[in-house]
Each structure stands twice: as C-alpha cells, then as structure tokens.
C-alpha positions as CSV (number, residue, x, y, z in Angstrom):
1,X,-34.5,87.0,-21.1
2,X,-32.0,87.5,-24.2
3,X,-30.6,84.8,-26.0
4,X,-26.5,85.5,-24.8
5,X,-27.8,84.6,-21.0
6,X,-29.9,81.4,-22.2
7,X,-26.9,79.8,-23.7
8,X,-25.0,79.9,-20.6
9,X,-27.4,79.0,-18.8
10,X,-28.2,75.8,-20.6
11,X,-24.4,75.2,-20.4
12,X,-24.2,75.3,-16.4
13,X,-27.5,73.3,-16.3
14,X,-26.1,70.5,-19.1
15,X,-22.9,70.3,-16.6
16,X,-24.4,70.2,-13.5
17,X,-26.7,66.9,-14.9
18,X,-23.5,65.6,-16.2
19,X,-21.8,65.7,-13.4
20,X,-24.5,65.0,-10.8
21,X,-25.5,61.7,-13.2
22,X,-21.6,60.7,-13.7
23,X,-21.2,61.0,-9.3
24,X,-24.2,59.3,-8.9
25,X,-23.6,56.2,-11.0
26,X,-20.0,56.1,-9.1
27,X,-21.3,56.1,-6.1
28,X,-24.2,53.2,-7.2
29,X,-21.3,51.4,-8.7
30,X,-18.8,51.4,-5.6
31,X,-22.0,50.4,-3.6
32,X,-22.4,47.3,-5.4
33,X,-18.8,46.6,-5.6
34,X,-19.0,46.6,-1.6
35,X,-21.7,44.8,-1.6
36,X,-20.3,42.2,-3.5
37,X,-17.3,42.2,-1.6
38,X,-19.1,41.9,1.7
39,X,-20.7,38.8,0.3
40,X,-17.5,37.1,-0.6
41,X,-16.4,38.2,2.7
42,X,-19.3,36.3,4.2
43,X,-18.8,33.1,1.7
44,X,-15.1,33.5,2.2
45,X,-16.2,32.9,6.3
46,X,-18.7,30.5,6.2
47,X,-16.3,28.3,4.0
48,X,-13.6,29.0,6.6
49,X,-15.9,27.4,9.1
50,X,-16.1,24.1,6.8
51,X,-13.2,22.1,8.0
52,X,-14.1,22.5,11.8
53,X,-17.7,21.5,10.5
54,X,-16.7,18.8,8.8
55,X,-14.1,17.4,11.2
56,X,-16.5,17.5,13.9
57,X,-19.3,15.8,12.5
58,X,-16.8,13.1,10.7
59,X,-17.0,10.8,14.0
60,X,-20.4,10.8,14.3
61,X,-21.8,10.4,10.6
62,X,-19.4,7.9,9.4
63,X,-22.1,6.7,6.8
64,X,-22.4,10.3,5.5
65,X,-19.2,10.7,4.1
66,X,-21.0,12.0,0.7
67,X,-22.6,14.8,2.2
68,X,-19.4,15.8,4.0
69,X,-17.6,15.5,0.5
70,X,-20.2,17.5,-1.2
71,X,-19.8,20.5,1.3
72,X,-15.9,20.2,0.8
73,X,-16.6,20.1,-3.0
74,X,-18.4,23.4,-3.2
75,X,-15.8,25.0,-0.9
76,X,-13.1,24.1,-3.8
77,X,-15.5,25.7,-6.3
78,X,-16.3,28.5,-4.7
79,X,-12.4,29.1,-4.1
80,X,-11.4,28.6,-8.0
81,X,-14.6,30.8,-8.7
82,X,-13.7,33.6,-11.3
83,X,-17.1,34.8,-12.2
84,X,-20.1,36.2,-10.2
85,X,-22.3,33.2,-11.9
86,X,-19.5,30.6,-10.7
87,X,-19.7,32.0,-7.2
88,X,-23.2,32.4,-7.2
89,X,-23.3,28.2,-8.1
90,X,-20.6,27.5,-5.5
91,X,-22.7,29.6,-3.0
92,X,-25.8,27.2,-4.0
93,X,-24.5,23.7,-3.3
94,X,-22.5,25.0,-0.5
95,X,-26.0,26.4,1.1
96,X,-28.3,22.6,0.0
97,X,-25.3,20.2,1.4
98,X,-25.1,22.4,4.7
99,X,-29.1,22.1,4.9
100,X,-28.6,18.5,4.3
101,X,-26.2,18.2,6.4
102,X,-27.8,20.0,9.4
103,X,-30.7,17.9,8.6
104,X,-29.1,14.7,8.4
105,X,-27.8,16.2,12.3
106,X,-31.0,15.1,13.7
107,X,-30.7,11.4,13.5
108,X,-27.5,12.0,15.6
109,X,-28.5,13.1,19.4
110,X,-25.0,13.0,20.7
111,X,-24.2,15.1,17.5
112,X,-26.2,17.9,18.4
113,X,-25.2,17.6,22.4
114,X,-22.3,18.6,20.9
115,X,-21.2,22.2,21.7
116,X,-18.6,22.7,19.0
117,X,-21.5,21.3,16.9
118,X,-24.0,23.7,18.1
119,X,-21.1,26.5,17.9
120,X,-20.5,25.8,14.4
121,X,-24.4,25.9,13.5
122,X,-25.6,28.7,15.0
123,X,-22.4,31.2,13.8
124,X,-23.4,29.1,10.1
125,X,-27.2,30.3,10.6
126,X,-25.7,33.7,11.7
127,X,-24.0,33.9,8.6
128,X,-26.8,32.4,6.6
129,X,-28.7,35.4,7.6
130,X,-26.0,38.2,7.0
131,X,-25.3,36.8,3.5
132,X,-29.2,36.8,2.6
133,X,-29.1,40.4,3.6
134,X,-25.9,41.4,1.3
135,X,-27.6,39.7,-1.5
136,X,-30.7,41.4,-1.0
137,X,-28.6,44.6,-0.7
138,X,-26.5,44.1,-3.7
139,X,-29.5,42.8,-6.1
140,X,-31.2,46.5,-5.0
141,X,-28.0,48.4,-5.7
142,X,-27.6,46.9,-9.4
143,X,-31.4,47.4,-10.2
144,X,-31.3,51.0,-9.6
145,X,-27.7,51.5,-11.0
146,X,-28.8,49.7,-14.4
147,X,-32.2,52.1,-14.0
148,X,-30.2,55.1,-14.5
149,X,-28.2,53.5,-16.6
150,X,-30.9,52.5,-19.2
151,X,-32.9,55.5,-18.4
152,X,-32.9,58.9,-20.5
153,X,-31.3,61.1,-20.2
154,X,-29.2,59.6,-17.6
155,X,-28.5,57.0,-20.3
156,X,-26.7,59.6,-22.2
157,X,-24.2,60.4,-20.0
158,X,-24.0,56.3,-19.0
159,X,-22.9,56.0,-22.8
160,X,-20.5,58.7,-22.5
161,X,-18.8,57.5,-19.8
162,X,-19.2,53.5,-20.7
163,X,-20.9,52.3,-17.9
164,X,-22.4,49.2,-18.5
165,X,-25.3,47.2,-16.9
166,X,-24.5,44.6,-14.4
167,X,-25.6,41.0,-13.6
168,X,-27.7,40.7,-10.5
169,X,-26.4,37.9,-7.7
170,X,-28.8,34.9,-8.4
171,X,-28.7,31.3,-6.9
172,X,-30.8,28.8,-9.3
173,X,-32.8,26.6,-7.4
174,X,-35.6,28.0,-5.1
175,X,-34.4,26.0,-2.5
176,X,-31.5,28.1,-1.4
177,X,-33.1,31.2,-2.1
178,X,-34.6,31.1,1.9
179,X,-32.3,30.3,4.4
180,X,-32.2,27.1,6.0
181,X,-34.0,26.5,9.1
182,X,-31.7,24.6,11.3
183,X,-33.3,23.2,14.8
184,X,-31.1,24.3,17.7
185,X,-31.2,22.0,20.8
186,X,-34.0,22.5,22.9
187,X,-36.2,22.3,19.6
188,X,-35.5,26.6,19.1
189,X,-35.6,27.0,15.1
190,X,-33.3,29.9,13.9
C-alpha cells in the first residue's frame, strides 16, 4: 500500500476515534447528570413528604420532639445544599433520623394503626429504595466516565476537550449506606 493512501487513512481513523471518544464521554456525562438529577428529584420528594411525617407523628411522640427537629434540620440542609458532598450529608442525617424515627414508631401502637402513618412509611421505604438504586446507578456512570477519562488514548482526547473527572455520590457512615428496614403493621419488613 503506498504511503499517499496511508496518510489518509490514519487521518479518517484519528477522526473517527476522536469523535467516537468526544460522543461517548457526552453521552457518560449527560448520564450522570440525570442520574444526579433523578436523585435530587427523589431527595427533593422524600423531603416533601417531611412535614405530613412530622405533623402526624407530633401528637403521638410528644417526648421525641428531637428526633422530629433533627429530620426538619436535615431537610433545611439539604435545601441550602450547593455541593454534591453537602447533599450527600443532608441525604445522611435525613436517612439515620427517619430510621430513628421509624424506630422510635414501635413504642407507639396507636401510631402505627395509623394509616396516614403507614401511608407516609411505606411511600418513604418506596423512595428509600428508588434513591438507593439512582445512587448505585450514578456511582457506575462516573466510574466508567472517569475510566475513559483517565485511560489512554481516550485520555488524549479527554484533555483536549477538558473533561474532568467527577466525584462519586457517597454517604459517610455505613449506617445509611443500606436502607432502613422499617416494620409495616402486621410485622411485614420492607
């Protein structure tokens, strides 16, 4: 093969990487950026579901008035979040003082008779459950985006085009990192 059709070649191979690498990396990086979205979507929700919590457990746990202020405390964090690390935090107490609170439930029968109680706790569990998922889902997305990223030659074209490696969604304390088990009446756990 002569040298004047290697060239080429080379060119339309070089091009084709380039832009395969560049669409790939967009599409891993608009992936995450749903992802992430999804999951404030979810926080967004469960925090919505707060108040209604809150004011429907106040008259029957009027010696657990810390608990309830902890879960409102996490809901004003999460809403002045500006970071995915802030988030992440408010996402963590909001998830211990709901299991606490669920917990603390069970010295209450009449509290989880109730059946805006037992509303609230099982769309909170459903929730639970979605937003473990969209973590998950948004942790996977970021490792293989800041694979290609860091990987050659894909690197190469990473650098060109200034992507940058992201943060992955964490939650500090092993606690929250399962979610909570929360008895439903009739002794089902979900």
């Amino acid at each position: 093969m002569e040298i004047s059709h290697i060239i080429p070649a080379l060119l339309i191979l070089s091009a084709a990487f380039i832009v395969y690498t560049y669409n790939r990396l967009i599409g891993l990086r608009n992936m995450a950026d749903t992802t992430l979205s999804n999951i404030d979507t979810l926080l967004q929700k469960r925090f919505d579901l707060v108040p209604n919590l809150v004011n429907t457990v106040k008259a029957y746990m009027k010696h657990e008035q810390e608990v309830l202020e902890t879960i409102t405390r996490a809901r004003t964090e999460y809403q002045n979040a500006r970071t995915l690390q802030e988030n992440a935090g408010a996402d963590e107490k909001a998830s211990r003082a709901l299991k606490t609170l669920f917990a603390v439930a069970e010295s209450y029968p009449d509290l989880k008779a109730n059946e805006n109680f037992m509303m609230l706790q099982e769309e909170l569990v459903g929730i639970e459950n979605k937003l473990a998922y969209s973590r998950r889902r948004y942790n996977k997305t970021i490792m293989i985006f800041n694979m290609v990223i860091q990987k050659f030659p894909s690197n190469l074209v990473a650098r060109l085009f200034n992507f940058e490696t992201r943060e992955y969604y964490s939650v500090e304390s092993d606690q929250v990192r399962n979610v909570p088990e929360v008895e439903m009446q009739g002794g089902d756990k979900k």
